[in-house]
C-alpha positions in Angstrom: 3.9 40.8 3.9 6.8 38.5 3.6 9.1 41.6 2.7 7.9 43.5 5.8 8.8 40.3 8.0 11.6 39.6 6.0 12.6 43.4 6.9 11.7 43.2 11.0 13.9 40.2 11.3 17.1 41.6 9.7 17.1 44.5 11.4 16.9 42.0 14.7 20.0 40.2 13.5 21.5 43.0 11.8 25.1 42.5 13.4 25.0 39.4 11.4 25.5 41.9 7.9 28.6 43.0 9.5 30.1 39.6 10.4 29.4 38.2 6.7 30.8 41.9 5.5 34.0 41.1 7.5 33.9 37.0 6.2 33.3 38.8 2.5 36.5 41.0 2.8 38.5 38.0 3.9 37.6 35.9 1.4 38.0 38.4 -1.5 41.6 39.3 -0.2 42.8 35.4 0.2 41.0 35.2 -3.6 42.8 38.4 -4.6 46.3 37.4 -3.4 45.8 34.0 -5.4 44.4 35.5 -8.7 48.1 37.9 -8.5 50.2 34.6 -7.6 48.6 33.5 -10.8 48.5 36.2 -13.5 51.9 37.2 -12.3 54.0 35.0 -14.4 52.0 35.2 -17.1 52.1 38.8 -17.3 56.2 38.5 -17.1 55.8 36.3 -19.9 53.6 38.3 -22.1 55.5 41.8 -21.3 58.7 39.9 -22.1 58.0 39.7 -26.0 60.0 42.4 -28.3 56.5 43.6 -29.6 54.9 44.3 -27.0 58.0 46.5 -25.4 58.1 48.2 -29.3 54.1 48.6 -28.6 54.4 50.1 -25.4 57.0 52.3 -26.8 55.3 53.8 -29.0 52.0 54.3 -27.1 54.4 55.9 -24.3 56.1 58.3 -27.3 52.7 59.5 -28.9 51.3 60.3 -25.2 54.3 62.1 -24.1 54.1 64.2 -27.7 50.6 64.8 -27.0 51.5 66.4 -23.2 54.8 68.1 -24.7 52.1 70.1 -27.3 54.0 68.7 -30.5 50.9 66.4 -31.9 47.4 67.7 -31.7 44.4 65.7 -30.0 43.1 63.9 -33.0 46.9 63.3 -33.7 47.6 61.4 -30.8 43.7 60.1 -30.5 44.5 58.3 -33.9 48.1 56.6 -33.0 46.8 55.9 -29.9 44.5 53.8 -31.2 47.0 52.3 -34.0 49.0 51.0 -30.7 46.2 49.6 -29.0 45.0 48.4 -32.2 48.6 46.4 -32.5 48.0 45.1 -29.3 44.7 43.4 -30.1 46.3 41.9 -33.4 49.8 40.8 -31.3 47.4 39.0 -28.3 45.4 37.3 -31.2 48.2 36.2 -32.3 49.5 34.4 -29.6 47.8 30.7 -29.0 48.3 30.6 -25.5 47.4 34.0 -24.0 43.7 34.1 -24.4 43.2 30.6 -23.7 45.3 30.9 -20.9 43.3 34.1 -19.8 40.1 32.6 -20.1 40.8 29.5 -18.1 42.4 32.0 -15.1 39.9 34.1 -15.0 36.9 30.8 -14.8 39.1 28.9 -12.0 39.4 32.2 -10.0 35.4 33.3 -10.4 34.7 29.2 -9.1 37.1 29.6 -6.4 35.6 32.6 -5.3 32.0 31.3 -5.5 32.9 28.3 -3.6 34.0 30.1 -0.8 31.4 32.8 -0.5 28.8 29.9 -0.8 30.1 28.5 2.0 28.6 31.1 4.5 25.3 30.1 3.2 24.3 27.5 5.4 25.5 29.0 8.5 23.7 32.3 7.8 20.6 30.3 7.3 20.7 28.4 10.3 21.6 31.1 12.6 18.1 32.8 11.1 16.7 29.7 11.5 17.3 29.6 15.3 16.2 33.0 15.4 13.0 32.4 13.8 12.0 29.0 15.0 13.1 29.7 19.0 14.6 32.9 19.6 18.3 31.2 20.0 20.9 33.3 18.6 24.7 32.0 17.4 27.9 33.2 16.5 28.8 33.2 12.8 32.2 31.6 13.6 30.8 28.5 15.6 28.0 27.7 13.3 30.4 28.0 10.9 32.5 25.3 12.1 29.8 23.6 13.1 28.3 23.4 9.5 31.4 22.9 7.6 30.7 19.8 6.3 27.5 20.6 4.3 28.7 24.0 3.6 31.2 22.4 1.5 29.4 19.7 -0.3 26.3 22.0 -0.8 29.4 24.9 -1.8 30.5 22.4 -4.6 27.0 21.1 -5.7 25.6 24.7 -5.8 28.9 25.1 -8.6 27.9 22.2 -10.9 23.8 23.5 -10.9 24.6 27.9 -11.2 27.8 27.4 -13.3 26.1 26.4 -16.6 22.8 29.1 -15.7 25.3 31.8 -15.2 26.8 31.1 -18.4 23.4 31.3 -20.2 22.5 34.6 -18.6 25.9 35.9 -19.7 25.4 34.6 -23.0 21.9 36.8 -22.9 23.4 39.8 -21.7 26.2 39.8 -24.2 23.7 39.4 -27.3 21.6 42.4 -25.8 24.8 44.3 -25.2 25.2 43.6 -28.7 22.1 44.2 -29.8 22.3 47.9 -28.1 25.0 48.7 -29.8 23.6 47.6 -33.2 20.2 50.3 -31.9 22.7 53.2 -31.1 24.8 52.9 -34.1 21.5 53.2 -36.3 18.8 55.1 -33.8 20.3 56.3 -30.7 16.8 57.2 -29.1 16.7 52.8 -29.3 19.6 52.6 -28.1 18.7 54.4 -24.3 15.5 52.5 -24.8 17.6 48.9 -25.0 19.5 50.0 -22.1 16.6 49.8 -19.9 15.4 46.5 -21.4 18.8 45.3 -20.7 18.6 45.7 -17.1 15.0 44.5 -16.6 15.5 41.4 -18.7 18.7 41.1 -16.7 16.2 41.7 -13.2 13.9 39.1 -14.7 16.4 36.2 -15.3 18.2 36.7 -11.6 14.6 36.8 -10.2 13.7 33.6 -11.7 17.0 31.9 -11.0 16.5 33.0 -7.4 13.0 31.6 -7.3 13.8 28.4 -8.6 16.2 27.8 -6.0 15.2 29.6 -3.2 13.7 26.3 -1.7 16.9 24.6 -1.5 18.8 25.4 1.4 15.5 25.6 3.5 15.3 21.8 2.5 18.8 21.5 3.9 18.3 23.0 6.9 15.0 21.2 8.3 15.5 17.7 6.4 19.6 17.5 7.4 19.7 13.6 6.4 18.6 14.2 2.9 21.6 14.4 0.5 22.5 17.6 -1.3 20.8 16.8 -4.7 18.0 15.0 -3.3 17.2 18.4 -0.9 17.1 20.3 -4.2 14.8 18.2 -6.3 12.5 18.1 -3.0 12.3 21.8 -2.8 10.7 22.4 -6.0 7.5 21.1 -5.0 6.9 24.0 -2.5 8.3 26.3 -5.0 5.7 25.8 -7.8 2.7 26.5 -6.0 3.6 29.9 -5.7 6.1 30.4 -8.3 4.6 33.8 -9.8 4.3 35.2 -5.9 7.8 34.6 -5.6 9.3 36.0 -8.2 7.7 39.0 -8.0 8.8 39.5 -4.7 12.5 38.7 -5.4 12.0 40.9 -8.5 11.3 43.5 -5.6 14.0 42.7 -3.2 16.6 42.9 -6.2 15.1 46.3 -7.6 15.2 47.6 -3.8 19.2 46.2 -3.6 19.7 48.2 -6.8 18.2 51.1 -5.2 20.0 50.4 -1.7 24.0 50.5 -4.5 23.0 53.4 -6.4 21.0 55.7 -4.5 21.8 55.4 -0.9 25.3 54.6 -1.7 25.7 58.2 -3.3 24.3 60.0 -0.3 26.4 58.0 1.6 29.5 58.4 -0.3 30.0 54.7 -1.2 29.5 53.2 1.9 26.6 51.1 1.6 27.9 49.9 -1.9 30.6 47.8 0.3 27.4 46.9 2.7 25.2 46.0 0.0 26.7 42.4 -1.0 26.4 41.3 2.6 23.0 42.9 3.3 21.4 41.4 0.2 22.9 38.0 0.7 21.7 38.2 4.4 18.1 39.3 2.9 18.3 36.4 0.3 18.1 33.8 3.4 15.6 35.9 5.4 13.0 35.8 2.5 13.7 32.2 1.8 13.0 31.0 5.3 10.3 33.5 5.5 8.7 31.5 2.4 9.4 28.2 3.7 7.9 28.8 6.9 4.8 30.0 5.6 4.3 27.4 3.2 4.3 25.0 5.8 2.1 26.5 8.0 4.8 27.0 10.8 5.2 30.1 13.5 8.4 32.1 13.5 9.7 35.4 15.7 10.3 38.5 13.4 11.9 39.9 17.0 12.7 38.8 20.3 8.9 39.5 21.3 6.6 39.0 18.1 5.5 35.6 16.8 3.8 35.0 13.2 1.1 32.7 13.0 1.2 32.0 9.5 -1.7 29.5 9.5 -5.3 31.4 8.7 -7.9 32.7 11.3 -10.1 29.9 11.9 -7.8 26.9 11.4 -5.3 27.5 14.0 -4.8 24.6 17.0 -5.7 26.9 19.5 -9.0 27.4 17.9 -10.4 23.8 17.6 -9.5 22.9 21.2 -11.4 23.0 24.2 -10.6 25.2 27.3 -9.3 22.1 29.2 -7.4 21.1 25.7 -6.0 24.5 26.1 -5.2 24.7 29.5 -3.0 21.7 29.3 -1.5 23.1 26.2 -0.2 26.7 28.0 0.7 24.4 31.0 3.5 22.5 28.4 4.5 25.6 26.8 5.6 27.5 30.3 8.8 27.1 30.8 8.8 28.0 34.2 6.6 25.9 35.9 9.1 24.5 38.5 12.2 26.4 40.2 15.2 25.7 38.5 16.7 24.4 41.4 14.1 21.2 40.8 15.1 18.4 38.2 12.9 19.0 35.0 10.1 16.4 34.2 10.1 15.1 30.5 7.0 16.7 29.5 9.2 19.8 30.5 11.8 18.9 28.5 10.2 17.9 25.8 7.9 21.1 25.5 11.5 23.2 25.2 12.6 24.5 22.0 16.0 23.7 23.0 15.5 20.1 23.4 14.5 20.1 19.6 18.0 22.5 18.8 19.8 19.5 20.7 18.4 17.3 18.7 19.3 19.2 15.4 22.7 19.2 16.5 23.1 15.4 16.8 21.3 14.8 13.3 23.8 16.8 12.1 27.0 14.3 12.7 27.9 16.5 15.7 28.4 14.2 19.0 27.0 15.3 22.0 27.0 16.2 25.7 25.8 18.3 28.6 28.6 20.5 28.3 28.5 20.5 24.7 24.7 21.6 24.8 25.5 24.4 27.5 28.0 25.9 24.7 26.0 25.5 21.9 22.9 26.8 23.3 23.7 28.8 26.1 21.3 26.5 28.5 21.4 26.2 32.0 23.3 23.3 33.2 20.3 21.5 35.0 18.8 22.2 31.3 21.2 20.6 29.8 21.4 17.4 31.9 18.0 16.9 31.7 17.7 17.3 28.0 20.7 14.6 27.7 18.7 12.3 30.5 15.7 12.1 28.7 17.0 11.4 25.1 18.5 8.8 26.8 15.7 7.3 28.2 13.6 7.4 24.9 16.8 5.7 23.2 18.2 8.3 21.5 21.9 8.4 22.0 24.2 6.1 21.5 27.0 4.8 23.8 29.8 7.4 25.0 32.9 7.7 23.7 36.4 8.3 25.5 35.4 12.4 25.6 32.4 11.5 27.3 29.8 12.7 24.4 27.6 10.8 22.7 26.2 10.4 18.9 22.2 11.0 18.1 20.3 8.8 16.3 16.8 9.6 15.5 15.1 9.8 12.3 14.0 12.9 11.0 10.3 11.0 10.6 10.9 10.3 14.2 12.0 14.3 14.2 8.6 15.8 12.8 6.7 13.5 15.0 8.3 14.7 18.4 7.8 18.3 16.8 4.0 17.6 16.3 3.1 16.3 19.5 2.9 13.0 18.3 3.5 9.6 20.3 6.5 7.0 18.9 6.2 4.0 19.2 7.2 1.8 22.5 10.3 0.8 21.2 12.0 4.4 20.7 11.1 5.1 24.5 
């Protein structure tokens, strides 16, 4: 079920795929035209040595006999690999290159995972708007807008995935090796390990996923929580259903595999450039998908279909009574007074985008009418009113020379507005 929903709402946000796919190929350019400013002095200095111009040499001479006719193919076949052979022994050989290398080629995958990571917040937040009111935002704003996290939850998610990508490595070489210890002996084994390659290699991505899939969730509905602390927190409504979810991830990275090889034959490579941005984009869906269902909360797969994900029998709408109820589709209409009218507080407070506003303030972002009307393409009136009556329940702090002011509310304080709840006197 959570795949099907997960499914609805990307295809609802779908011009979201393209706008990562666009931040993907900027990124991997700027990374690209870094790695060459690097590995280009190197290489001068490794191409400078004698031996290597003798090695080259030679590997040019024994091809060009090979294409002239005057060596036969297991001729040239054996030089060929007599050069190549030197090569490995004159790299060896050298102290610096491979350390060198190595240390290149680690700084430039970190670099690159820092800055793809950094699209993960706002990806998730604009689904989460989607999802918890219909509100839809452009990937460069929330962008800007989430910088700050991005990059401390960038930099965290380096220190956690850095050592578990090195230990999945580490696995897949040894099976590598392994296969090539079956195929030299039994080559029937050695298709056989092939397969069990990529399934263990499914497996250990499925569980890595799971383990984490919590995290930014965390992040995005408990923004005062610090990075680390947000992570520990989100195991707790991993675990529960820790099986469930890997399976389905196991499921979503089979389908992605599918989506590369299959579809991007038919369509001659295309969706194998789509495919990082749509699984990445799916990755968030299914993690908000599971958080929302774990606690019990309603989302919109589309601009007209809500999911209830709490069971027949022990919704709110079910243990109230018809004058309970009436009172409740009274707060929840939206347009029970022209616009024209000023908005009451139980108006206000019954909008989704008074709880958006308030999202925005927790986040560090200061505030104001205008600010709101941008963010949340609101009315004006809207606006004013939402600004009015956080002020009156002592919300905002005192404006600065912009005219906007700072939030300050507690996310307790938060989840209690979102319930329904009363605060106490002294926050009105």
């Amino acid at each position: 079920m959570e795949f099907k929903q997960a499914g609805s709402i990307l295809i609802s946000n779908f011009s979201l795929t393209f706008k990562v796919f666009l931040y993907i190929v900027v990124i991997t350019l700027i990374v690209a035209a870094i790695a060459v400013g690097i590995f280009a002095p190197i290489m001068n200095l490794f191409l400078s040595g004698e031996a290597v111009g003798t090695i080259i040499s030679d590997f040019t001479d024994h091809a060009n006999g090979f294409i002239k006719g005057s060596a036969s193919l297991y001729d040239t076949f054996s030089l060929l690999k007599d050069d190549v052979g030197n090569l490995i022994n004159y790299i060896i050989s050298l102290n610096w290159f491979i350390p060198a290398l190595v240390t290149i080629v680690i700084f430039i995958y970190l670099l690159y995972l820092f800055l793809f990571t950094l699209s993960s917040m706002p990806i998730a937040d604009i689904i989460n708007n989607s999802m918890a009111s219909n509100l839809k935002y452009g990937f460069l704003s929330n962008f800007a807008l989430n910088f700050r996290r991005s990059v401390r939850y960038s930099l965290a998610k380096i220190i956690v995935f850095f050592p578990i990508d090195l230990c999945i490595l580490g696995v897949l070489v040894g099976l590598g090796y392994g296969i090539y210890f079956l195929i030299s002996q039994v080559q029937i084994l050695g298709y056989l390990g092939l397969g069990l390659m990529l399934t263990i290699g499914l497996v250990l991505a499925s569980i890595r996923q799971t383990c984490f899939s919590g995290w930014i969730p965390r992040l995005i509905f408990h923004p005062d929580e610090g990075i680390f602390k947000s992570l520990k927190n989100s195991f707790k409504f991993v675990k529960p259903d820790f099986g469930k979810l890997m399976l389905l991830y196991a499921c979503i990275y089979f389908c992605l595999y599918f989506l590369v090889t299959v579809v991007g034959l038919f369509t001659f490579g295309l969706m194998s450039f789509l495919a990082p941005s749509i699984s990445y984009v799916t990755l968030r869906i299914v993690e908000l998908v599971s958080y929302y269902k774990i606690n019990k909360l309603k989302f919109y797969t589309d601009s007209v279909t809500v999911v209830d994900t709490v069971d027949y029998g022990m919704r709110t709408e079910e243990q109230l009574t018809p004058e309970q109820l009436a009172f409740e589709e009274r707060k929840l209409n939206k347009n029970i007074r022209e616009i024209s009218f000023e908005l009451s507080k139980e108006e206000v407070l019954s909008n989704p985008a008074f709880y958006e506003a308030l999202k925005i303030g927790m986040s560090g972002e200061r505030i104001s009418a205008s600010t709101l009307q941008i963010h949340l393409g609101i009315t004006k009136s809207l606006a004013k009113a939402i600004i009015k009556t956080m002020d009156e329940m002592g919300f905002l702090e005192s404006k600065n020379k912009l005219g906007t002011k700072a939030v300050k509310i507690t996310q307790e304080q938060y989840d209690k507005l979102l319930l329904g709840e009363e605060l106490p006197k002294e926050n009105e």
